[in-house]
C-alpha positions as YAML, in Angstrom:
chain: A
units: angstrom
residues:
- id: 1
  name: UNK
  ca: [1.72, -1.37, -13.14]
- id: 2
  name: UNK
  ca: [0.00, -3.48, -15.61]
- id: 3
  name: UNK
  ca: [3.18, -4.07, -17.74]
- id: 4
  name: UNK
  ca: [5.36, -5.22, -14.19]
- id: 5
  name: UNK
  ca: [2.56, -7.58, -13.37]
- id: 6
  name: UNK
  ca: [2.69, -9.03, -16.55]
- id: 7
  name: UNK
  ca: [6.49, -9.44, -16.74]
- id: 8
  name: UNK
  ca: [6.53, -10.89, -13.36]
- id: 9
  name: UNK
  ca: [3.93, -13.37, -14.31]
- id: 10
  name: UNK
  ca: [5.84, -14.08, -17.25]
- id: 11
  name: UNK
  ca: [9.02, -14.83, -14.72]
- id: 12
  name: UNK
  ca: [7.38, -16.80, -12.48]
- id: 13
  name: UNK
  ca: [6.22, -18.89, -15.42]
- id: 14
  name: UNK
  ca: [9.82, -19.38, -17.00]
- id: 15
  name: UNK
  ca: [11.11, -19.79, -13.15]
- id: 16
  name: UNK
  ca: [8.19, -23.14, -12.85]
- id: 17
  name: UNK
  ca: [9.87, -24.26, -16.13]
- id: 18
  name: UNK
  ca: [13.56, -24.30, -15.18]
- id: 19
  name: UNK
  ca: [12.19, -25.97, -11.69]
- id: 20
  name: UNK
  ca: [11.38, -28.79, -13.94]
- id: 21
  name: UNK
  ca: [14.50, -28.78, -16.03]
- id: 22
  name: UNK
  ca: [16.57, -32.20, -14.55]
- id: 23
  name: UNK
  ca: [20.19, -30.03, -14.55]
- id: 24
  name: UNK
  ca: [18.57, -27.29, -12.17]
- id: 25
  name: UNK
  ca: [17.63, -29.88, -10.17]
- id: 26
  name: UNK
  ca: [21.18, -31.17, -9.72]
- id: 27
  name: UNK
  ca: [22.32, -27.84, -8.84]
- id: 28
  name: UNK
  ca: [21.09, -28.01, -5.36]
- id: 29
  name: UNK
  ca: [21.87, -23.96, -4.38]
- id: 30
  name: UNK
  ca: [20.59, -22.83, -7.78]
- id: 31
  name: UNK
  ca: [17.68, -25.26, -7.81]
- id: 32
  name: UNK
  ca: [16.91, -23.88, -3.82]
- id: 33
  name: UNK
  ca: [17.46, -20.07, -5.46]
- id: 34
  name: UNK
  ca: [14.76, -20.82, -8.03]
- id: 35
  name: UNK
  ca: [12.27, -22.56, -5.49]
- id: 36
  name: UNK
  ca: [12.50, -19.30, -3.38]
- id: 37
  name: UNK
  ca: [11.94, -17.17, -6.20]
- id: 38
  name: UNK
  ca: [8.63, -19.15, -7.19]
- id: 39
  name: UNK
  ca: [7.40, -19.03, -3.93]
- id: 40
  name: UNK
  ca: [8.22, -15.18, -3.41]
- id: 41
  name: UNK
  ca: [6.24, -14.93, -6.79]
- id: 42
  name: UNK
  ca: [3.70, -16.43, -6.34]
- id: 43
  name: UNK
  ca: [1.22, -14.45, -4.23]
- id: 44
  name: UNK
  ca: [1.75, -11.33, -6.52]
- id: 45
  name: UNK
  ca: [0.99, -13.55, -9.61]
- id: 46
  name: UNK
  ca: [-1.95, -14.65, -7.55]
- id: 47
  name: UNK
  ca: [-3.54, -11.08, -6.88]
- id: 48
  name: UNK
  ca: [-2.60, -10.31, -10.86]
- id: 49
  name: UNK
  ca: [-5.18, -12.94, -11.76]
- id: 50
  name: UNK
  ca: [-7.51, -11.68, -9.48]
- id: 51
  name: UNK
  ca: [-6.58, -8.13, -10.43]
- id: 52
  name: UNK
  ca: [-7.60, -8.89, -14.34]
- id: 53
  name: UNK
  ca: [-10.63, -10.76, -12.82]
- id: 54
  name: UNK
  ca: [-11.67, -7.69, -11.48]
- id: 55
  name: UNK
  ca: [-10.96, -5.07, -13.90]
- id: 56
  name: UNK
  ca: [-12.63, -7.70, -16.54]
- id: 57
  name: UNK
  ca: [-15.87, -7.96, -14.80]
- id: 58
  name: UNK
  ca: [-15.69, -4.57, -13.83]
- id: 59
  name: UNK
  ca: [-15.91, -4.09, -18.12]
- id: 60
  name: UNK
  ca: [-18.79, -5.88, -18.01]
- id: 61
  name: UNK
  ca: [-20.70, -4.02, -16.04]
- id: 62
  name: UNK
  ca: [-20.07, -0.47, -17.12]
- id: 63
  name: UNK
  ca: [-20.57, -1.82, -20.93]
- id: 64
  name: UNK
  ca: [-24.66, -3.49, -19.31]
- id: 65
  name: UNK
  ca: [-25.03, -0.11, -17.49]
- id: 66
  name: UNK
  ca: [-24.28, 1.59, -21.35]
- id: 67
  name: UNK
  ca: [-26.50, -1.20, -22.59]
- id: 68
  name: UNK
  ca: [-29.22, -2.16, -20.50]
- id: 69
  name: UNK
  ca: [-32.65, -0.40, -20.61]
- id: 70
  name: UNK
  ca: [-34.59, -2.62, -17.76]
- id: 71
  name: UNK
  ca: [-33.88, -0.14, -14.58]
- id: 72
  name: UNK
  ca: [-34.00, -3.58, -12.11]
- id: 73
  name: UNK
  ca: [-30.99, -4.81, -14.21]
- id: 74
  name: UNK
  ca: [-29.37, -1.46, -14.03]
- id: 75
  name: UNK
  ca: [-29.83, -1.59, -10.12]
- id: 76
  name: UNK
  ca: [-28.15, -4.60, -9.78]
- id: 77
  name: UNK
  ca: [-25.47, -4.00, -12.37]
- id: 78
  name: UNK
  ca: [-24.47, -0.60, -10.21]
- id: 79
  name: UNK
  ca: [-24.60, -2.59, -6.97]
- id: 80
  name: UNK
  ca: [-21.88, -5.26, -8.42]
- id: 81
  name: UNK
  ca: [-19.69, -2.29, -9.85]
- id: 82
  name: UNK
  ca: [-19.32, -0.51, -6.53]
- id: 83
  name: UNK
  ca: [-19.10, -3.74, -4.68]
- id: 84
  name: UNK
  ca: [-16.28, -4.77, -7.66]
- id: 85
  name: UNK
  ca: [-14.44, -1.30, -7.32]
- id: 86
  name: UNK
  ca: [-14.17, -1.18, -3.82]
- id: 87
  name: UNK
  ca: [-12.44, -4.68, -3.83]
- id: 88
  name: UNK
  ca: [-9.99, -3.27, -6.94]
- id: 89
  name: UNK
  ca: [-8.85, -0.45, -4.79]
- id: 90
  name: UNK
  ca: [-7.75, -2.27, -1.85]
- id: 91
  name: UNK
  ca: [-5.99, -4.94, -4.70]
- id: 92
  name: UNK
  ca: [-4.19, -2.28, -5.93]
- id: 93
  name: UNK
  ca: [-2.90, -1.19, -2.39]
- id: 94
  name: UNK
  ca: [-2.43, -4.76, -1.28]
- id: 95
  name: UNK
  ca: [-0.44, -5.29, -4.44]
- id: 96
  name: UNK
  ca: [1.47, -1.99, -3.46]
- id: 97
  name: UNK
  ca: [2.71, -3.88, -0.69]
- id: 98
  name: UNK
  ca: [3.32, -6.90, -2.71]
- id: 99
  name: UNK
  ca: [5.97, -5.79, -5.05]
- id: 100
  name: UNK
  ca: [7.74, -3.77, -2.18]
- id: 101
  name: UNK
  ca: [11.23, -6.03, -3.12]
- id: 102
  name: UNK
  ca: [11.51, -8.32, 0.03]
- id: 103
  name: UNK
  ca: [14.92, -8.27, 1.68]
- id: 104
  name: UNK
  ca: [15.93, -11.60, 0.44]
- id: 105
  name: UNK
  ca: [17.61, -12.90, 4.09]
- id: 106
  name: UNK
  ca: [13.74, -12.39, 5.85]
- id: 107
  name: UNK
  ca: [13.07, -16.48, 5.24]
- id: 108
  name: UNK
  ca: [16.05, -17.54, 7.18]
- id: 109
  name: UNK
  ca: [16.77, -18.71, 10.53]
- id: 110
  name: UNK
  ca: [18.08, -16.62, 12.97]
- id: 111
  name: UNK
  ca: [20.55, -16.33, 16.22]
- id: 112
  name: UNK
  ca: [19.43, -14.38, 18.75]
- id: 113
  name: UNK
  ca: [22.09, -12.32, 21.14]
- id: 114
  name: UNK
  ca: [21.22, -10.60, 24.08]
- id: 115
  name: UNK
  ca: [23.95, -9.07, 26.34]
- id: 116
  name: UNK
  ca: [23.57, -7.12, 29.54]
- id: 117
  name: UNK
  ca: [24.90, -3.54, 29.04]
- id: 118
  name: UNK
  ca: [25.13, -0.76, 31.75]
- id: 119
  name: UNK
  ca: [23.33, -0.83, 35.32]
- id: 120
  name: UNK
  ca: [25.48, -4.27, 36.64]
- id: 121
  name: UNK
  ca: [23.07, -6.81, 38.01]
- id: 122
  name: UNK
  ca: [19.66, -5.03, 37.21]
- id: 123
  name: UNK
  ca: [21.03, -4.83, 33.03]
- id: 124
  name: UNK
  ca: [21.57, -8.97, 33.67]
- id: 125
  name: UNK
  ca: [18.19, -9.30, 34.88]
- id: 126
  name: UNK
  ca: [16.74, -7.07, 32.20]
- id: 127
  name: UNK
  ca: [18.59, -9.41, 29.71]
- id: 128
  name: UNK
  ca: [16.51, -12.05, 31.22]
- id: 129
  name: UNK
  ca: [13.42, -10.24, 31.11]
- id: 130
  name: UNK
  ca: [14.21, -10.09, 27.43]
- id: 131
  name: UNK
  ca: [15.19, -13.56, 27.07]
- id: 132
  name: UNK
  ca: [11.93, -14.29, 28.64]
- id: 133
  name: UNK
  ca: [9.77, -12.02, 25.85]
- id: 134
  name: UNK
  ca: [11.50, -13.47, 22.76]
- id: 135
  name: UNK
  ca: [10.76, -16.95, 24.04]
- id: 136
  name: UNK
  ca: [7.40, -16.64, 24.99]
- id: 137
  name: UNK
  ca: [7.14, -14.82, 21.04]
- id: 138
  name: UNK
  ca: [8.53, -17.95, 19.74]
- id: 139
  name: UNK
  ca: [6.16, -20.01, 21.44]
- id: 140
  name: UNK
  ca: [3.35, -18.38, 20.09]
- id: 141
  name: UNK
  ca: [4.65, -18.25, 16.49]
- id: 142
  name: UNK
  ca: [5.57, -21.76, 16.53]
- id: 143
  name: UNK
  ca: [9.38, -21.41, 16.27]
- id: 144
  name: UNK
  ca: [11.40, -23.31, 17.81]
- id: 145
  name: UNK
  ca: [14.08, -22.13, 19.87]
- id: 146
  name: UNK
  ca: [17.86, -23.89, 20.95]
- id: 147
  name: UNK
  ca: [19.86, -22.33, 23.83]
- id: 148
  name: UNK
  ca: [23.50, -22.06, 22.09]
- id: 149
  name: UNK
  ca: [25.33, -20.14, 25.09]
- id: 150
  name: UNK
  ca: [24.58, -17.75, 28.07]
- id: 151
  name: UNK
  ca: [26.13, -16.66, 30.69]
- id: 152
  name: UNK
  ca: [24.47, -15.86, 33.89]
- id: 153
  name: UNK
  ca: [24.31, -12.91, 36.17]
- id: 154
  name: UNK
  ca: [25.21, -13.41, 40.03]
- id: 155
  name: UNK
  ca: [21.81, -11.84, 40.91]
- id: 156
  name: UNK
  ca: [19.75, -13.53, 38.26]
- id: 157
  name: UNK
  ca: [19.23, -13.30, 34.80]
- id: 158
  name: UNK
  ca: [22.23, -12.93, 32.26]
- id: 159
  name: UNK
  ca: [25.76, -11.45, 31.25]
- id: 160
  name: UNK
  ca: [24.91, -12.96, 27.85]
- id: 161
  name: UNK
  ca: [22.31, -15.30, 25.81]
- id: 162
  name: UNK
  ca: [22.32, -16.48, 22.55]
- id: 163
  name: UNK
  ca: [19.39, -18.46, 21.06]
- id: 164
  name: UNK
  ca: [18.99, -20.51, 17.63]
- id: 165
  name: UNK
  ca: [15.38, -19.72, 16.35]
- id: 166
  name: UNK
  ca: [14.38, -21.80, 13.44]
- id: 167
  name: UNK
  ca: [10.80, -21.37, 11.76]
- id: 168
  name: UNK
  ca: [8.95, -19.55, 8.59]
- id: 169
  name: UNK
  ca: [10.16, -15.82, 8.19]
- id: 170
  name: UNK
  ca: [11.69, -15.62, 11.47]
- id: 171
  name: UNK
  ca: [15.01, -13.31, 10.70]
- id: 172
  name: UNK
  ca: [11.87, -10.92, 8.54]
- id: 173
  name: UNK
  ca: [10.46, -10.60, 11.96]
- id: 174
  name: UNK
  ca: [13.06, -10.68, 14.72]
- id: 175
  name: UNK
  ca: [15.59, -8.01, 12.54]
- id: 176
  name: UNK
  ca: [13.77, -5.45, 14.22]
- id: 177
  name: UNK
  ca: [15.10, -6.08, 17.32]
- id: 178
  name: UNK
  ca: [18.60, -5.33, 17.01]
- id: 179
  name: UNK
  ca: [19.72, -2.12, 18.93]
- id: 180
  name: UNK
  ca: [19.92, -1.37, 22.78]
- id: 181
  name: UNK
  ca: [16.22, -1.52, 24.67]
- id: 182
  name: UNK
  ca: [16.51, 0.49, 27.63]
- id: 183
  name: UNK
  ca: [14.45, -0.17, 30.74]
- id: 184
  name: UNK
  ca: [13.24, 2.32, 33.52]
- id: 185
  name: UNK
  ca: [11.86, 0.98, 36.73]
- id: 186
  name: UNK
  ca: [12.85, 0.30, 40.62]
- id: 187
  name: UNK
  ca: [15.36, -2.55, 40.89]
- id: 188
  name: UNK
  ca: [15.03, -5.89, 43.29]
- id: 189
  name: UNK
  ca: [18.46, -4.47, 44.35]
- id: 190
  name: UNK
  ca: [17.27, -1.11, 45.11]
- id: 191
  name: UNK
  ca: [16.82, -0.13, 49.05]
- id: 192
  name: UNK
  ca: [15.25, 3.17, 48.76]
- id: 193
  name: UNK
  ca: [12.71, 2.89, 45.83]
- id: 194
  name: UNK
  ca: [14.38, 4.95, 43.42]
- id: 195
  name: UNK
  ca: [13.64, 4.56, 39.44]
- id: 196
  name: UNK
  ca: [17.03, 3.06, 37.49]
- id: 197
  name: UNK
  ca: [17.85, 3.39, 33.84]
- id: 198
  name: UNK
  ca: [19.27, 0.05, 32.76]
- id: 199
  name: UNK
  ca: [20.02, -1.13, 29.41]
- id: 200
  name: UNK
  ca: [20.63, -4.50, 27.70]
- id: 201
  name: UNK
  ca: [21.57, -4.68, 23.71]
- id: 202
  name: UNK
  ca: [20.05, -7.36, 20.97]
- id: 203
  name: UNK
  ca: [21.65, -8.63, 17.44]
- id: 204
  name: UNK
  ca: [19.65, -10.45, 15.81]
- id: 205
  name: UNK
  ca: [21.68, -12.56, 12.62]
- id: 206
  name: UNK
  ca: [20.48, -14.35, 9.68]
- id: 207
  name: UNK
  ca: [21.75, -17.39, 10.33]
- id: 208
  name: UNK
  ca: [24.05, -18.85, 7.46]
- id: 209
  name: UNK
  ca: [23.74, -21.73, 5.50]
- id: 210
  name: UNK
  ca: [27.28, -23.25, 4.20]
- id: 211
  name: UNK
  ca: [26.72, -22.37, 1.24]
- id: 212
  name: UNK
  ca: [26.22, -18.52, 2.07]
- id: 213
  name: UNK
  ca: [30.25, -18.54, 3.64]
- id: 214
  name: UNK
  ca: [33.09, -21.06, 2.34]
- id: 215
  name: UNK
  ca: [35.56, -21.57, 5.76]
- id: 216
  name: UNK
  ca: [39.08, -22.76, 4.60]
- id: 217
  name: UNK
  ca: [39.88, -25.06, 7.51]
- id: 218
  name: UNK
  ca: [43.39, -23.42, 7.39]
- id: 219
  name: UNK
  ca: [41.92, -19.79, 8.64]
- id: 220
  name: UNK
  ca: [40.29, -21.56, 11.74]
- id: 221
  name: UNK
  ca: [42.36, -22.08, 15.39]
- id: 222
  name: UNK
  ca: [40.06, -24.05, 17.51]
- id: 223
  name: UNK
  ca: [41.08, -23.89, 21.43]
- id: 224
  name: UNK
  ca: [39.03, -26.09, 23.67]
- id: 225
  name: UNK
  ca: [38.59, -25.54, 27.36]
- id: 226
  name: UNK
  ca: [36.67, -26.31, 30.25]
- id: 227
  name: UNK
  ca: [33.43, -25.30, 30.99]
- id: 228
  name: UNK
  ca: [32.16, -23.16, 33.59]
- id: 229
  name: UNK
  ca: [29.38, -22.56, 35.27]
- id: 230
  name: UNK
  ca: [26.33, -24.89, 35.99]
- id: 231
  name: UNK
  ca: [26.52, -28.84, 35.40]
- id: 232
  name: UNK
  ca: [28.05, -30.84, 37.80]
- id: 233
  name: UNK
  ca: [31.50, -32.77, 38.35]
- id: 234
  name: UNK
  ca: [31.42, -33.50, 34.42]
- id: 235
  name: UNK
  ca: [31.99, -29.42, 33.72]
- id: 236
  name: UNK
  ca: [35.32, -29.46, 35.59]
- id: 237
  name: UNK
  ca: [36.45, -32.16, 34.68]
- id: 238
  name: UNK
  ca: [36.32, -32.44, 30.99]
- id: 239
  name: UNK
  ca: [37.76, -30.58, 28.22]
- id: 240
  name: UNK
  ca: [34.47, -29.71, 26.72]
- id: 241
  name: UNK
  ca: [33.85, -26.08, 25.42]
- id: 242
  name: UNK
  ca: [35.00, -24.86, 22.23]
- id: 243
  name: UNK
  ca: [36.37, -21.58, 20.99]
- id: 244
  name: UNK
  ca: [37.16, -21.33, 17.55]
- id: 245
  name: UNK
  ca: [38.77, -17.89, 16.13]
- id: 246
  name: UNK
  ca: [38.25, -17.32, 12.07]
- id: 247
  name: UNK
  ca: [42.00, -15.71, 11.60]
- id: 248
  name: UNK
  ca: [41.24, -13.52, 8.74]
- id: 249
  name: UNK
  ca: [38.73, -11.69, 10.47]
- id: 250
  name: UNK
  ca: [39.47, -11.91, 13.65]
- id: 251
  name: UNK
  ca: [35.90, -13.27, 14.85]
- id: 252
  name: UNK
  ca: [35.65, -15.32, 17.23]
- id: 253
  name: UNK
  ca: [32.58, -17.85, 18.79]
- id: 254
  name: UNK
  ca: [32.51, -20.26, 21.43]
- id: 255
  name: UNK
  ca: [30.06, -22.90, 23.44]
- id: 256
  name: UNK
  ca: [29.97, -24.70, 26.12]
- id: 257
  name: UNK
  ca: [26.57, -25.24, 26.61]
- id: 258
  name: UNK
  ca: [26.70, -29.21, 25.71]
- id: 259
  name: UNK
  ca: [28.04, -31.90, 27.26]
- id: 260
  name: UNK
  ca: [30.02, -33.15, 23.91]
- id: 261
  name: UNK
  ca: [32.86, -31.37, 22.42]
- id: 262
  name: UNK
  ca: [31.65, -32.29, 18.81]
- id: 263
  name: UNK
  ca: [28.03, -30.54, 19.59]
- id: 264
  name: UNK
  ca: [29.51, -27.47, 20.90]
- id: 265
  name: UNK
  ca: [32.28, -27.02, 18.03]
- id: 266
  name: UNK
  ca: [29.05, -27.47, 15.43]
- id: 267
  name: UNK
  ca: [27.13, -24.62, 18.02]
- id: 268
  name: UNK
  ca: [30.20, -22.74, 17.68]
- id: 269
  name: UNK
  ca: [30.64, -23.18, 13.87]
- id: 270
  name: UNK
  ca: [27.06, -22.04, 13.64]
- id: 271
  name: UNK
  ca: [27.45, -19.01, 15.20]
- id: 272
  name: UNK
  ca: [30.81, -18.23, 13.29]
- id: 273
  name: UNK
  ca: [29.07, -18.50, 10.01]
- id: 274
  name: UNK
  ca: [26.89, -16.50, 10.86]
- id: 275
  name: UNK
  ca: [29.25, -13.53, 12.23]
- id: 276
  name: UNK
  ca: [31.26, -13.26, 9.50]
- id: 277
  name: UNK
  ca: [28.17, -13.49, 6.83]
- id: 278
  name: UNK
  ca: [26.53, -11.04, 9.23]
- id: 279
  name: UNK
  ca: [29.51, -8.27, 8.96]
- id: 280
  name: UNK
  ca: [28.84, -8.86, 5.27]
- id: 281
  name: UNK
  ca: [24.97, -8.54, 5.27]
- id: 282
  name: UNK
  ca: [25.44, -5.14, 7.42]
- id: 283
  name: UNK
  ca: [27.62, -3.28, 5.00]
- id: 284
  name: UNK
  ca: [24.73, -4.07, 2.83]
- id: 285
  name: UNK
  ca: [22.05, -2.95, 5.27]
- id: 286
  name: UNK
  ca: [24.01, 0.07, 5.79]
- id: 287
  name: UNK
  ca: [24.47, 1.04, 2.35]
- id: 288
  name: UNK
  ca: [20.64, 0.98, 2.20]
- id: 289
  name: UNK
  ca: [20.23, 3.18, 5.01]
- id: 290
  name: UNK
  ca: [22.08, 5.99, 3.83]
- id: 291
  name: UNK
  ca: [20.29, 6.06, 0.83]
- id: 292
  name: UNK
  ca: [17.10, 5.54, 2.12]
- id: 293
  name: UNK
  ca: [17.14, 7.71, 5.27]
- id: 294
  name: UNK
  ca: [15.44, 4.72, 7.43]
- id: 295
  name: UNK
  ca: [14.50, 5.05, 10.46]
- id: 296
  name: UNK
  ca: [13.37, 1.64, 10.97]
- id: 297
  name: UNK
  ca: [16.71, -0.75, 10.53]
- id: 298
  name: UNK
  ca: [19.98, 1.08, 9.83]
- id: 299
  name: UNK
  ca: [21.35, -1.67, 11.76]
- id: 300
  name: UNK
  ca: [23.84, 0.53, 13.95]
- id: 301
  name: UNK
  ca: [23.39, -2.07, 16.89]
- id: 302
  name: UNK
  ca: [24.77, 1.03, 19.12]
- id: 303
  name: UNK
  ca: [21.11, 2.90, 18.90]
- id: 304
  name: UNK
  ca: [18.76, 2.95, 21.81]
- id: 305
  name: UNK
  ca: [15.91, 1.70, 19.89]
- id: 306
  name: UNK
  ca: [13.17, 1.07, 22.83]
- id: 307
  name: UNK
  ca: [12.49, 2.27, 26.13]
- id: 308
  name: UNK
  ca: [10.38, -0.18, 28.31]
- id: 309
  name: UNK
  ca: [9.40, 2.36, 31.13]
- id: 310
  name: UNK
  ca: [7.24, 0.30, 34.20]
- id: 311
  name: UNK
  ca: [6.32, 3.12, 36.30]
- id: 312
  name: UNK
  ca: [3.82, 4.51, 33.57]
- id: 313
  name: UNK
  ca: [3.12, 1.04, 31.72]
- id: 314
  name: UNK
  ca: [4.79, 1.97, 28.69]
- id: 315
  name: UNK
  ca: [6.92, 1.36, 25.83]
- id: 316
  name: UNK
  ca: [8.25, 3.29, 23.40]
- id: 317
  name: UNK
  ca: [10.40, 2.70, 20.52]
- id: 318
  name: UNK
  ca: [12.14, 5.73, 19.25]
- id: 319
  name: UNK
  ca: [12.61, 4.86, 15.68]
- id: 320
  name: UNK
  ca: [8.67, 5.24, 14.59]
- id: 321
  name: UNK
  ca: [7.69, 7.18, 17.87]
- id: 322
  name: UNK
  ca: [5.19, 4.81, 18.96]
- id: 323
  name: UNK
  ca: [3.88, 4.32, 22.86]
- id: 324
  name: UNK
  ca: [2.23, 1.42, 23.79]
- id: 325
  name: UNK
  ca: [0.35, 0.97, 27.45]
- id: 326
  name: UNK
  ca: [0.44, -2.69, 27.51]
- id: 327
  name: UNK
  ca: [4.05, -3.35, 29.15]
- id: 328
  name: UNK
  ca: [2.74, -6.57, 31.23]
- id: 329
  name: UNK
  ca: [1.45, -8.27, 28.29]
- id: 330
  name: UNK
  ca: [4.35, -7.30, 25.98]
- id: 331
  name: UNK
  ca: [6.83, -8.86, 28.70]
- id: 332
  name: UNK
  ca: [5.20, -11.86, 28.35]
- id: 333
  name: UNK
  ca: [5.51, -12.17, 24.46]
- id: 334
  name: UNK
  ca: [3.11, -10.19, 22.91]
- id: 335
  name: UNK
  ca: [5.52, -8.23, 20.83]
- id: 336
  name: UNK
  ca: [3.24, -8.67, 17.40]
- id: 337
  name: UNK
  ca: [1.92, -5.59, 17.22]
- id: 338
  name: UNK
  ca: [4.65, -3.40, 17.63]
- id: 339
  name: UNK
  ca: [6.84, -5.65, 15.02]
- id: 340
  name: UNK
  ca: [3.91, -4.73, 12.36]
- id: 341
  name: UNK
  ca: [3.91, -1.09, 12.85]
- id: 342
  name: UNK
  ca: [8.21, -1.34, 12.14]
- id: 343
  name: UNK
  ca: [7.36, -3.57, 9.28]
- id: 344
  name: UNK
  ca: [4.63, -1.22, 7.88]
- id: 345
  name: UNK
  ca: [6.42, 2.29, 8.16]
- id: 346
  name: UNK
  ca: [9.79, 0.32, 6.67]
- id: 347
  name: UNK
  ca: [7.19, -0.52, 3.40]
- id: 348
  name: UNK
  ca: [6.32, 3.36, 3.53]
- id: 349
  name: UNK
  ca: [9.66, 4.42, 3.44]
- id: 350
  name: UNK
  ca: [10.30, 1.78, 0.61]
- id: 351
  name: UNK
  ca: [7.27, 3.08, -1.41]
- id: 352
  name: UNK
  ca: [8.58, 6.51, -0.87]
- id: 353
  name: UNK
  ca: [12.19, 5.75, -2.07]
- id: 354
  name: UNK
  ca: [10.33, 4.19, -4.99]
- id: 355
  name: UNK
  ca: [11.48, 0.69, -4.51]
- id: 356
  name: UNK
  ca: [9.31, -1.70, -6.19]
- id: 357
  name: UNK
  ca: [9.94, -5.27, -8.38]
...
């Protein structure tokens, strides 16, 4: 491990000199490719220090406990080296976790889609209910959130959402998510008080930059349209929303959340980007997953992932079969918990597969 730490150091180092160097600088994606390399560095070359602090002072003491003949001075020399060990052993397993390769989309942005999927007006008010959760997450993480298009149930709730969440590490955290989350409970709707299974599905993209995905303007066909739903005399009467198809592919995005036909063709170039880089990313992700055997993220957005069950309080997500008893509190955002226990048995499958730096 000792060798890795050191060549990594001796990256990082090289990576702080071409930072410096005026014709990276000018190369703006290289130049950002470099500063996100330093940065993802950094904390491991961090612990190394501390790590050779450690074992170094650790040295010490074993040579004054070979040495030293005054028993008070061998007292407190044996005190230090079990105080000193116990800190190297959890270094070693925090830098364990450290040069677990990160997956190198986790610092982006991300779009958020939830869509209502069978069970008719109770799945469009469990999309809500969703909707509701990932906001009131975002709140509490700082993020901040812009509604990019949704379409609402008749009973409440929604056919469709999709969100722009922008902050530190947010795709890392949200990715999770995708999959269907299936619900279990008594519906507004429902006369006679029987229990409903409903289910609603969330993708979660990275969002992508233009550099990520190069559009040629002559694969595009924009159509605009009116918009419908809420907003007044203004929706009907204007030519507002946007749809614009990417030929090649045959993927398609639209908006017509905004008033202004330039804002929703830049919503709806957003979310095209990040389609078509998505569909990219996920042959990726699922290349992964069949040679890793994870559990956690294959990506197949068509697996029921989570079950939120209200007559017993509970959640469960399938994929790490964990139950939690909180389902009040985790409807109202506090998701944290279970998003670490997915992050930490992805790292132990990682470890297991042997993938390190």
């Amino acid at each position: 491990m000792l060798d890795k730490l050191e060549a990594i150091k001796h990256r990082w180092e090289d990576i702080a000199n071409q930072l410096a160097d005026p014709s990276v600088m000018s190369d703006l994606k290289r130049y950002k490719q470099l500063g996100k390399d330093y940065k993802d560095l950094e904390p491991i070359v961090q612990a190394f220090h501390k790590y050779k602090y450690l074992t170094e002072n650790i040295e010490s003491n074993k040579e004054l406990l070979r040495t030293e003949k005054d028993p008070e001075f061998r007292e407190l020399a044996k005190t230090d080296l079990d105080e000193l060990e116990t800190q190297l052993a959890e270094l070693e397993e925090e830098l364990k976790q450290l040069l677990i390769p990160k997956d190198p989309e986790d610092d982006k942005n991300a779009i958020l889609e939830i869509r209502a999927g069978t069970g008719g007006d109770e799945a469009a008010i469990f999309a809500g209910d969703l909707y509701r959760m990932y906001m009131r997450y975002c709140e509490q993480k700082g993020w901040k959130t812009e509604l990019m298009s949704m379409s609402e149930g008749s009973t409440g709730g929604f056919k469709e959402v999709i969100v722009s969440v922008t902050g530190s590490g947010v795709y890392g955290e949200l990715k999770y998510e995708s999959g269907v989350h299936r619900v279990q409970r008594v519906p507004v709707t429902e006369s006679q008080g029987r229990v409903h299974t409903s289910a609603a599905s969330v993708a979660v993209l990275p969002e992508a930059e233009e550099v990520d995905v190069v559009i040629n303007p002559a694969d595009l066909r924009v159509d605009v349209f009116r918009a419908s739903g809420a907003g007044g005399q203004h929706v009907n009467r204007t030519e507002s929303a946007v749809r614009i198809t990417h030929i090649p592919t045959g993927t398609v995005a639209e908006s017509q959340q905004e008033r202004s036909q330039i804002r929703n063709r830049e919503i709806a170039m957003t979310m095209l980007r990040s389609r078509i880089y998505e569909a990219e990313y996920q042959r990726h992700i699922d290349e992964i997953a069949r040679h890793r055997k994870t559990l956690v993220s294959t990506g197949d957005r068509s697996a029921k992932i989570r079950t939120y069950n209200y007559p017993q309080g509970r959640i469960t997500d399938h994929r790490i079969g964990i139950s939690m008893y909180n389902l009040g509190a985790f409807m109202d955002g506090d998701i944290q918990e279970m998003i670490q226990a997915l992050q930490v048995a992805e790292n132990a499958e990682k470890l297991k597969a042997g993938e390190v730096l």
